[in-house]
C-alpha positions in Angstrom: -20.8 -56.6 -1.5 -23.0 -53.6 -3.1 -24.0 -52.9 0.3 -20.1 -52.7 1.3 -18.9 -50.7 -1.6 -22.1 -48.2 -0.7 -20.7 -48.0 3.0 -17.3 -47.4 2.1 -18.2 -44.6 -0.7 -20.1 -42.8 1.7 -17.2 -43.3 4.4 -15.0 -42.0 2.1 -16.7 -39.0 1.3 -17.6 -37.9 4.8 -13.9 -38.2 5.7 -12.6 -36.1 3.0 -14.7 -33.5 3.4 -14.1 -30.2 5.3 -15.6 -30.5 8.6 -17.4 -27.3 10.2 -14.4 -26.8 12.1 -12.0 -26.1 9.0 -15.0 -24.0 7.8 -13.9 -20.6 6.7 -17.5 -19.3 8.3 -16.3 -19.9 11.8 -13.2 -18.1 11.3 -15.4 -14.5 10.4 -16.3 -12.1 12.7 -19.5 -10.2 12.1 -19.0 -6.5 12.6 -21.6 -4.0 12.5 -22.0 -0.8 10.2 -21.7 2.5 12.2 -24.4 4.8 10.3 -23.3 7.5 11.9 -19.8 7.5 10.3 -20.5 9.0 7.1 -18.0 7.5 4.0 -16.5 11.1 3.8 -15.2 11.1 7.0 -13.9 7.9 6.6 -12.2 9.5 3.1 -11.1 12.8 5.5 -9.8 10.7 8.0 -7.2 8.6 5.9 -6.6 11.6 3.7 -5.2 13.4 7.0 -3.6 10.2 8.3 -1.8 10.0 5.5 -0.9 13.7 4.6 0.2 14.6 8.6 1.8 11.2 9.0 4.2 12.0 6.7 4.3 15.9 6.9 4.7 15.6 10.4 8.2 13.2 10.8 10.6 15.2 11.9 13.4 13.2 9.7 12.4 14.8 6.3 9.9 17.8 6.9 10.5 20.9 9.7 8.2 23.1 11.0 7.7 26.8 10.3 8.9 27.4 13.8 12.1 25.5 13.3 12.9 26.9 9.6 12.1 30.8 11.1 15.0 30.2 13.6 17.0 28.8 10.9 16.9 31.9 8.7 17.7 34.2 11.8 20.5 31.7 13.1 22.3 29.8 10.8 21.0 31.2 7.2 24.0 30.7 5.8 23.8 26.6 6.2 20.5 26.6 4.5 19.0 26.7 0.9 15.6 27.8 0.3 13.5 26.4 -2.7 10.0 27.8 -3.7 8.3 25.1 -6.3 5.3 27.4 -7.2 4.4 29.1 -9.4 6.2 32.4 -10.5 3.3 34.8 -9.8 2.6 33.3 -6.4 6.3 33.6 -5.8 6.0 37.1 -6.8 3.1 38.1 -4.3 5.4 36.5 -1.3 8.2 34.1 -0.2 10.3 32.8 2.4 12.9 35.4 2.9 16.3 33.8 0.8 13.8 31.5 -0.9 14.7 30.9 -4.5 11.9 30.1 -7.3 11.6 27.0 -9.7 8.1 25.6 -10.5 8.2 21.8 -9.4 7.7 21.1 -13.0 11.2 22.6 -14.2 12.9 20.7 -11.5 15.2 18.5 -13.2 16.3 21.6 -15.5 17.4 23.2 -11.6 19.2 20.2 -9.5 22.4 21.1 -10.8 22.2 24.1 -9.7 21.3 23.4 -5.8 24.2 23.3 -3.5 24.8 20.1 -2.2 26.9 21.3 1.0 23.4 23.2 2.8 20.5 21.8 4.0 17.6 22.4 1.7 14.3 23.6 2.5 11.7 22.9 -0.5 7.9 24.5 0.4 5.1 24.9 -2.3 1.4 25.1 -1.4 0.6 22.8 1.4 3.3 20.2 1.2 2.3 17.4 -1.0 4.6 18.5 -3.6 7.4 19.8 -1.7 7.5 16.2 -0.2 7.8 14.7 -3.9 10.6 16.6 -5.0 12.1 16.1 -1.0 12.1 12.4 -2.2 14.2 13.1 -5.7 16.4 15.7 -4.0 17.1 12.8 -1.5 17.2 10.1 -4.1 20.2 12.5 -5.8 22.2 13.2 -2.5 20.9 16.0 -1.2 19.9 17.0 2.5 16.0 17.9 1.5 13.1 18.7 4.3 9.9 19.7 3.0 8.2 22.7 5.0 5.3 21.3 7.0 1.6 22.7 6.0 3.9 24.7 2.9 2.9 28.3 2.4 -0.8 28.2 2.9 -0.9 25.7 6.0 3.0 26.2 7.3 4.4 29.8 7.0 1.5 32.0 6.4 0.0 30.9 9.6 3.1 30.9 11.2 3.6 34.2 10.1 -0.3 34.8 12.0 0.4 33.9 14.9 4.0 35.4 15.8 3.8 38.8 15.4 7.1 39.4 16.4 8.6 37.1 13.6 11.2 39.4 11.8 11.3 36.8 9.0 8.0 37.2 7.7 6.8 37.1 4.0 9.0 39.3 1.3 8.3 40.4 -1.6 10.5 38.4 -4.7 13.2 39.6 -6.2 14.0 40.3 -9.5 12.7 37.8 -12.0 16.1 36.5 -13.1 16.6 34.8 -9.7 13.4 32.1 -10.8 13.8 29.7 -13.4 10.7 28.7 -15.1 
């Protein structure tokens, strides 16, 4: 009966436990390391995935190209918002483009027109797509410039001689809120 109860204990416990086949080990897939992609690469590579995904979809961001036609077209539908800072404002804008610092945002909503379409650049774009994102969140019909000033309009501005809509100098100070 010892011999039985031995048996069955045994039994037992080779039927309950997980066979090789349920084993989680069969299920992984060795891969090997590339050593010749270094980890910054790797870092570049989803920083600009990330960044130019989203700066480049056409349903919240426009090219330089498409906002310089804009301005010589149909200026009168669009709204212009510079978030940087006032003395990088001063030293060149957007022509029409009206200052607020990114930081003073909330204090200026009320003041954007909510029947244009609204154009909001800063450096490179990162910002510009934040405050895109509360403009839309309040109602408004925001784009964020692709690339901003650095990346966007000042190389537009390189490469197309002809464009009549180039950098301007600001305007009077009382036409930026900080």
């Amino acid at each position: 009966m010892k011999r039985y109860m031995s048996i069955l204990f045994l039994l037992t416990i080779f039927l309950l436990s997980p066979s090789e086949s349920f084993s989680n080990e069969k299920n992984i897939i060795p891969v090997e390391y590339n050593r010749d992609i270094s980890p910054n690469s790797i870092v570049k590579y989803n920083i600009e995935k990330y960044l130019f995904g989203i700066v480049n979809r056409e349903d919240y961001s426009i090219s330089s190209l498409t906002l310089a036609n804009m301005i010589l077209e149909d200026s009168h539908n669009i709204y212009i918002l510079d978030i940087r800072k006032k003395e990088d404002y001063i030293k060149g804008y957007i022509p029409g483009a009206v200052n607020c610092w990114h930081h003073n945002i909330c204090q200026f909503i009320p003041s954007i027109p909510k029947d244009k379409k609204i154009i909001v650049y800063c450096y490179l774009g990162q910002s510009s797509g934040q405050i895109v994102g509360v403009l839309r969140t309040a109602g408004y019909n925001a784009f964020s410039l692709q690339g901003g000033w650095n990346n966007g309009w000042l190389e537009f501005a390189k490469t197309d001689e002809d464009a009549s809509c180039g950098c301007s100098p600001a305007p009077k100070p009382s036409s930026s809120i900080h």
